[in-house]
C-alpha positions in Angstrom: -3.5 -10.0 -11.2 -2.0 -13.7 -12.3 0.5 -14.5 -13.2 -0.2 -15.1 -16.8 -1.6 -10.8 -17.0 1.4 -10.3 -15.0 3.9 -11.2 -17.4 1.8 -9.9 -20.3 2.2 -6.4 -18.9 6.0 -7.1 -17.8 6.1 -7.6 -21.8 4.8 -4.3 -22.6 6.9 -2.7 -20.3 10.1 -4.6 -21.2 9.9 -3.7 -25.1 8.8 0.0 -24.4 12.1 0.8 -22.9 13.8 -1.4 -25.8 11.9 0.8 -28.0 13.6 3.9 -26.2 16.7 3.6 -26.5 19.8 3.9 -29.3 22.7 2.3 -29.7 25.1 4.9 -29.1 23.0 5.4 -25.6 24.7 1.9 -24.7 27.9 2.4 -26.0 27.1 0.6 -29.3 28.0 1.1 -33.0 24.4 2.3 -34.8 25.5 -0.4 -38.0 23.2 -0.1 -40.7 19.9 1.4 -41.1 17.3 0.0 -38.7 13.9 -0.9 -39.4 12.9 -0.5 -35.7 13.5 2.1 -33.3 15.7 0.7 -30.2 17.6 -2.0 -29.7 17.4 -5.1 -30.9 17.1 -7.9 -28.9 19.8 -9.8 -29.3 21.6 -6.1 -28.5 19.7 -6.5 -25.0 20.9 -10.3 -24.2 24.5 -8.5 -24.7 24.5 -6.1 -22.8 22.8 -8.3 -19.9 25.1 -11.5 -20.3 21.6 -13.5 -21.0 21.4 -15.5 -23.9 19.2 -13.9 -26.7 16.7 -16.8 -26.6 15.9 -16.3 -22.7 15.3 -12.4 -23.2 13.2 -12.9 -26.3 10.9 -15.7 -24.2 11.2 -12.7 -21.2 10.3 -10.1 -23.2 7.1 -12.5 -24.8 5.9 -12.7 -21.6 6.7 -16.8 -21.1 6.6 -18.0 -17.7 10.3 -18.8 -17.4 12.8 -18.8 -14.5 14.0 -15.8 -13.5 16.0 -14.3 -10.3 16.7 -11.5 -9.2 20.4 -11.2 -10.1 19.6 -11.6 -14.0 16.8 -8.9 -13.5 18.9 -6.1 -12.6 21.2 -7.2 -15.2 18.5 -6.5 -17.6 17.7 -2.7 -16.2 21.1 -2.2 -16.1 21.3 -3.1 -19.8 18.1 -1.3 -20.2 19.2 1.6 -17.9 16.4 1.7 -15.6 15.7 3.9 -13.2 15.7 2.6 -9.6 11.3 3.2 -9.6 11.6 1.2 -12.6 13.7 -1.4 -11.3 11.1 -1.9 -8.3 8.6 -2.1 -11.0 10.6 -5.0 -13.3 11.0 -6.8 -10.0 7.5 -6.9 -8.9 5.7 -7.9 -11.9 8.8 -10.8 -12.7 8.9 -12.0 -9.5 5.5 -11.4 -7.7 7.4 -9.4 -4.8 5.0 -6.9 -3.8 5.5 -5.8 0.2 1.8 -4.9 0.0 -0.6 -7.4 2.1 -3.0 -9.5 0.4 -5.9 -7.9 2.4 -5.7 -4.2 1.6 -6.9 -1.2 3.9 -10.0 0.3 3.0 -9.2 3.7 0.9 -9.3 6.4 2.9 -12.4 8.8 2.0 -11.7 12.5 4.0 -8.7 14.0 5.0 -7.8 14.6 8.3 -7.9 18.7 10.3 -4.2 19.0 10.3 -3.6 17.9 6.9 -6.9 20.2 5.8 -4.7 22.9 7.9 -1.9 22.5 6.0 -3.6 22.9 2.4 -5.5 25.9 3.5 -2.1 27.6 4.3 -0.6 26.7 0.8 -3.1 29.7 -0.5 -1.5 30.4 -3.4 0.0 26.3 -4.2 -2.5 24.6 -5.7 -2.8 21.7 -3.4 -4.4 18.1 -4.5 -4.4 15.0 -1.8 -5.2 11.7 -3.9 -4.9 7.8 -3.0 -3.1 5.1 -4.1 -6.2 4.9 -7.0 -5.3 8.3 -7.6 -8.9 9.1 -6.4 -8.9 13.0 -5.2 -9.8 13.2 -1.7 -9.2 16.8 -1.0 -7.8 20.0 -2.8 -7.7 23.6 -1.6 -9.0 26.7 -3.3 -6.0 27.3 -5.6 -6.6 23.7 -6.9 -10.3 24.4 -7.7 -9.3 27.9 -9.7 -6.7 26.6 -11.7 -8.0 22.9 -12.4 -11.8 22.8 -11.9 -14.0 23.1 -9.1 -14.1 19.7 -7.8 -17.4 20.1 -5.9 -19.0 19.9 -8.9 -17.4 16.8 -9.6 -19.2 13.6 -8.5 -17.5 11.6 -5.7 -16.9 8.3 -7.8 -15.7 10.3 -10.7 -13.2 12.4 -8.6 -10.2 10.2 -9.7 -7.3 12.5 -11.7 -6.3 9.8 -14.6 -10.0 9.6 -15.3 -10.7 13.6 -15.0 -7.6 14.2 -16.9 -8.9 12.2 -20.3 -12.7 13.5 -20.0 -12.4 16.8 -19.3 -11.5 19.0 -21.7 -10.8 22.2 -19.8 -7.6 19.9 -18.1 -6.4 18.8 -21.6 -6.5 22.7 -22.7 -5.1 24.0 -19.5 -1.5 22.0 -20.3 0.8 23.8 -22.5 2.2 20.3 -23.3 -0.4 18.3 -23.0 1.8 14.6 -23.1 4.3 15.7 -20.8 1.4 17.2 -18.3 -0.8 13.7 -18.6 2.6 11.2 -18.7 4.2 12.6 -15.2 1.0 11.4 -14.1 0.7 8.3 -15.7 4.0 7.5 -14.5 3.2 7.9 -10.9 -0.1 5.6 -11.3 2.4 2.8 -12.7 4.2 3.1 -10.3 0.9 2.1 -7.9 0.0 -0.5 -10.6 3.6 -2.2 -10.0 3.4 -1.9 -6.3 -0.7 -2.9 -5.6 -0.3 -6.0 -8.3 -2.7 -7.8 -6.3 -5.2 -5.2 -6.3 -7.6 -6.1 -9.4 -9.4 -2.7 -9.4 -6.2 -1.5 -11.6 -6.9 -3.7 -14.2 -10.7 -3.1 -14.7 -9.5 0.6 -14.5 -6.9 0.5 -17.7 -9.9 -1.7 -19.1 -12.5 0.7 -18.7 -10.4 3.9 -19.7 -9.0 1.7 -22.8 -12.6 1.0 -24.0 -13.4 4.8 -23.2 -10.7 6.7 -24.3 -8.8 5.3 -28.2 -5.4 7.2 -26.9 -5.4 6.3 -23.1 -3.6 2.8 -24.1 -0.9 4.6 -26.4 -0.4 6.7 -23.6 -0.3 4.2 -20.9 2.0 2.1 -22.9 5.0 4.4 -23.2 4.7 6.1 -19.8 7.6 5.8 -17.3 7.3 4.5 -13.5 8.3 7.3 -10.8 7.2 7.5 -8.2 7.8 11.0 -6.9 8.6 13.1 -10.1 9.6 17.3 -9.6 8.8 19.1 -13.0 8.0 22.9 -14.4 4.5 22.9 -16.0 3.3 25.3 -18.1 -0.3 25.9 -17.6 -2.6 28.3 -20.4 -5.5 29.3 -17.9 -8.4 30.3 -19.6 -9.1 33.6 -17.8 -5.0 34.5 -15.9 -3.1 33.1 -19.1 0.2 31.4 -19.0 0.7 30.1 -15.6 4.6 28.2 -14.1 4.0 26.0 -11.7 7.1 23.5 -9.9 5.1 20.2 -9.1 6.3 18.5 -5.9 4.7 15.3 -5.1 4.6 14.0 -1.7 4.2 10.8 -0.1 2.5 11.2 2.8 3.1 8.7 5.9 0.6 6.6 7.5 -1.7 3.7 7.4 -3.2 4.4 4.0 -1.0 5.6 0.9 -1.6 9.6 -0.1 -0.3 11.4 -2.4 -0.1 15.3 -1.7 0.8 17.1 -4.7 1.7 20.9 -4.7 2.1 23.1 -7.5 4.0 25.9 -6.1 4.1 29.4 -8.5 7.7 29.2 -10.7 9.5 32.4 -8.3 10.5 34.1 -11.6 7.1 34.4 -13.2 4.0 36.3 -12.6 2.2 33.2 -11.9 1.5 34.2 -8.0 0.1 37.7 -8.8 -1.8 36.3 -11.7 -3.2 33.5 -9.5 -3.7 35.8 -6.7 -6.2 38.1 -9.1 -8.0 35.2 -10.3 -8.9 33.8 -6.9 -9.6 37.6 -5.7 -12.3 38.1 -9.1 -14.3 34.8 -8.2 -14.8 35.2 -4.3 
């Protein structure tokens, strides 16, 4: 990505969490009635000790001088969480640890790891890469999501899966929170692979694709490793709890191994435990 696309999307990120957030969430009188939701800028530049004239050029994506000092004055003022600082930081000032020359992704997973999904019977268990391309699943994945081996390989990727196929957009109870946790994990690859220009032919492609995927994209947060209750509405075991646990896995390529363990005071085990009995 250059540096020009790089401050464009430092842009849409800076005025999303303006957008976000109230007065009274910074310890401001609300005043009079606002045309806009948010902030103001000038509210911003306060709240950061910048002038309002170098936030606005900031937040219009100019190519101005910036350091790091007055960046984490803006998330502060902008309450950022520390995922999102990393993310401000590497899109203002090009600091991404990651090596020009990338690995190659990683295509199979290896015995142990395949060891330790097939003992997770009853967690539905997905690896993916840093593309968020799934590289292996066990069999509670392929009961409650979809079977996967009926999936072609260059289509197995989980942000593109998750906007095509209709069974995954009925199977969430709420279907933006469900698709947004994993949005925000993907920016949180986009901010750390910046030079990686398969991410932006991706957004292009599910943009041109998919009318909402950009509304979406555009308001998602940056975590990197977020733990949430999802409610699932299976179409043959019914309402389903599942805690998601997301797990960054150590080593010389970047996965991600996501579990989805049954809520303990739900009937989601038992019910999960039929379903996968009736199909084998």
């Amino acid at each position: 990505m250059d540096r020009e696309a790089r401050l464009q999307v430092l842009s849409v990120f800076l005025k999303a969490k303006r957008d976000k957030l109230r007065p009274e969430d910074v310890g401001l009188a609300s005043g009079m009635r606002r045309r806009t939701p948010g902030l103001r800028r000038e509210e911003v530049a306060q709240l950061a000790g910048v002038s309002t004239t170098w936030y606005t050029w900031l937040e219009q994506g100019r190519d101005i001088r910036m350091s790091s000092s007055v960046l984490d004055c803006i998330a502060f003022a902008l309450q950022l969480t520390m995922d999102e600082r990393k993310y401000l930081h590497s899109l203002a000032l090009e600091t991404s640890p990651v090596p020009a020359v990338l690995p190659e992704e990683q295509t199979e997973i290896s015995p142990p790891l395949r060891k330790i999904m097939d003992e997770l019977q009853f967690c539905p268990t997905i690896i993916t890469d840093r593309r968020y391309n799934i590289i292996g699943w066990n069999k509670a994945a392929s009961h409650v999501f979809l079977d996967f081996d009926h999936v072609p390989p260059d289509q197995r990727n989980m942000i593109r899966l998750l906007f095509s196929r209709k069974e995954l957009q009925r199977l969430a109870g709420n279907w933006e929170h469900f698709v947004g946790g994993f949005l925000a994990i993907f920016r949180a690859y986009y901010g750390q692979y910046v030079e990686d220009p398969w991410y932006d032919e991706f957004l292009r492609e599910m943009a041109d694709l998919h009318p909402d995927f950009q509304t979406f994209w555009e308001q998602s947060e940056v975590k990197t490793a977020p733990e949430v209750l999802i409610e699932f509405r299976h179409s043959k075991a019914g309402k389903m709890l599942f805690h998601l646990t997301s797990l960054q896995l150590q080593g010389d390529v970047d996965l991600r191994c996501s579990i989805y363990t049954p809520a303990p005071e739900s009937s989601t085990e038992s019910k999960l435990q039929k379903l996968m009995h009736r199909t084998s």
